[in-house]
C-alpha positions in Angstrom: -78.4 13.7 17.4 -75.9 10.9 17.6 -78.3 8.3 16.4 -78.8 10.3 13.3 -75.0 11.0 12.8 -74.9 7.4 13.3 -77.0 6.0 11.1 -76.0 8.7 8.5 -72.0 7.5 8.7 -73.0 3.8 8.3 -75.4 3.8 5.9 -73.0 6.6 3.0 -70.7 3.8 1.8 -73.6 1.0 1.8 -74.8 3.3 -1.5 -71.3 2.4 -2.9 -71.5 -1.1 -2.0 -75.1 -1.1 -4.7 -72.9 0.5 -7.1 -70.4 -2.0 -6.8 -72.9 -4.9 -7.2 -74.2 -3.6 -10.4 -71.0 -3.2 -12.1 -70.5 -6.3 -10.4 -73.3 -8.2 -12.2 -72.8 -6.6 -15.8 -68.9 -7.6 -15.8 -69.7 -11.4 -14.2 -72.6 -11.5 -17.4 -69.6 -10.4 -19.1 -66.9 -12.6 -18.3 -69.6 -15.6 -19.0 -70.1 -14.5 -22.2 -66.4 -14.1 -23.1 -65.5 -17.5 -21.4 -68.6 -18.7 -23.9 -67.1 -17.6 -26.3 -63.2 -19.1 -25.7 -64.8 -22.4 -25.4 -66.6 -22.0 -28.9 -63.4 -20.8 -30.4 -61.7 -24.2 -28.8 -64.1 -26.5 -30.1 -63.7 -25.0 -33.6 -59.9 -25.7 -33.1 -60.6 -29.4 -32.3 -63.0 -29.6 -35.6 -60.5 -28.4 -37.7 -58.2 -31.1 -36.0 -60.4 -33.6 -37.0 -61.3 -32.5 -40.0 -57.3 -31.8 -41.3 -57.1 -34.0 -43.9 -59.9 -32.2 -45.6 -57.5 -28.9 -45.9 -54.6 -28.2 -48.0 -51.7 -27.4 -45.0 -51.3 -23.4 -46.2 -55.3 -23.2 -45.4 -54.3 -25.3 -42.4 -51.6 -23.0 -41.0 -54.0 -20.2 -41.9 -57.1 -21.4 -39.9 -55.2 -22.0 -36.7 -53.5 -19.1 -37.1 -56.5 -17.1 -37.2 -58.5 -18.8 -34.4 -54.8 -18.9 -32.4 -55.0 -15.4 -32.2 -59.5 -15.2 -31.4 -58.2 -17.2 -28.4 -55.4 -15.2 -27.1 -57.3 -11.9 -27.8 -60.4 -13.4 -26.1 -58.5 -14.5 -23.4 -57.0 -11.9 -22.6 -59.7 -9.4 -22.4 -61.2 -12.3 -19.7 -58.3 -11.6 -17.7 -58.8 -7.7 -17.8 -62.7 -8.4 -16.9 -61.1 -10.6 -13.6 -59.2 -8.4 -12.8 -62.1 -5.3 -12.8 -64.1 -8.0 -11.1 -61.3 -8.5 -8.2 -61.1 -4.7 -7.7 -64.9 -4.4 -7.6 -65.2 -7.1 -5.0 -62.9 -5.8 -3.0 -64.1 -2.5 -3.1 -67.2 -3.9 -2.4 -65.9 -5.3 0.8 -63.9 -1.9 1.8 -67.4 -0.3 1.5 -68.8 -2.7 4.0 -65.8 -2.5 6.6 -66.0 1.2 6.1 -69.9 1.0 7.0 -69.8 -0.8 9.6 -66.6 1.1 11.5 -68.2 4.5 10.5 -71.3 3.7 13.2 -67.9 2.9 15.3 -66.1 5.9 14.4 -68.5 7.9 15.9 -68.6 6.2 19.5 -64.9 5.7 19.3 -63.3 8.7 17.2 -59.9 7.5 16.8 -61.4 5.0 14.5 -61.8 8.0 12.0 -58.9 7.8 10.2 -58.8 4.2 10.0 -61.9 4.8 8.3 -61.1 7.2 5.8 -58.3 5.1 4.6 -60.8 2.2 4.2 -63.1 4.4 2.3 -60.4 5.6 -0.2 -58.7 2.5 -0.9 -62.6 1.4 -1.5 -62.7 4.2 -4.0 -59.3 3.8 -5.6 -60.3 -0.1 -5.7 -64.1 1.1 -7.3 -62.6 3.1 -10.1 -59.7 0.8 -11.0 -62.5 -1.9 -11.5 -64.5 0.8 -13.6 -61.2 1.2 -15.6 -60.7 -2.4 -16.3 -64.2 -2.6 -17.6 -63.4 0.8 -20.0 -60.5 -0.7 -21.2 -62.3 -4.3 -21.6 -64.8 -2.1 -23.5 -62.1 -0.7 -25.6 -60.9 -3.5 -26.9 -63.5 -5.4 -27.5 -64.3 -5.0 -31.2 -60.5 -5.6 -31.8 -61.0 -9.4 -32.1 -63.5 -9.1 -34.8 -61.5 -5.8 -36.8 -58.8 -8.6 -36.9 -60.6 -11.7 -38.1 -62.4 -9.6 -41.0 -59.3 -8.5 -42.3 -57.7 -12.1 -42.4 -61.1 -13.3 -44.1 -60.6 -10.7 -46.8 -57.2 -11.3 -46.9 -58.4 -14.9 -47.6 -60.9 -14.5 -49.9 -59.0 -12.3 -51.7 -56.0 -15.1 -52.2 -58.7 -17.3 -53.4 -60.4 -14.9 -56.2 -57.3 -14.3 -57.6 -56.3 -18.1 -57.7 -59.2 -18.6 -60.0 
């Protein structure tokens, strides 16, 4: 019966630990495409640094305005997605000290509570990453809501200067 009890205690949190790695996977294929997506905005910034002459300065200010702000918004939703990674990882790590003192725990019992405060800063750490990905999530179509309005703003000035 121990063997089972064992085997059952050390293998629960390794379930978490898959969990983990998925959520893992989707936000590092996220944060690539965000950081993909910072380094097209800067490279637009340095053509329309090169290419100044060719603007009147309002149309200046109000290009680098608008891709100022793509590039703080951007930026800042890859710091949210580190930070969900971070808590993941952790997690991640919490569930694997928690497996591995669980087969422990049950040779050793006043190893128990040392392991239920493992597993439940594992969880706390696991859902605080799943909240930073929500709130990633929720602000991710803010970037673009923003640039169209400026753009109609834009075109807008520029019909009615005809």
């Amino acid at each position: 019966m121990q063997t089972s009890q064992l085997l059952t205690a050390s293998t629960t949190p390794v379930v978490l630990v898959s969990a983990c790695g998925l959520l893992l996977l989707a936000l590092y294929n996220r944060l690539a495409a965000i950081l993909a997506r910072v380094r097209a905005l800067h490279a637009q910034q340095f053509d329309l640094l090169r290419t100044s002459d060719s603007h009147r300065p309002e149309d200046l200010g109000e290009l680098a305005g608008i891709l100022d702000s793509q590039v703080r918004s951007v930026t800042g939703k890859a710091r949210m997605v580190q930070r969900g990674l971070s808590c993941l990882l952790l997690a991640a790590a919490a569930f694997l000290c928690c497996s591995m003192l669980s087969a422990a725990a049950i040779l050793h019992p006043w190893l128990g509570p040392l392991v239920l405060v493992i597993e439940l800063s594992g969880i706390a750490l696991f859902l605080l990453g799943i909240a930073a990905a929500l709130w990633e999530l929720s602000v991710s179509v803010t970037p673009i809501e923003e640039l169209s309005a400026t753009l109609q703003r834009l075109i807008e000035q520029r019909l009615r200067q005809r």
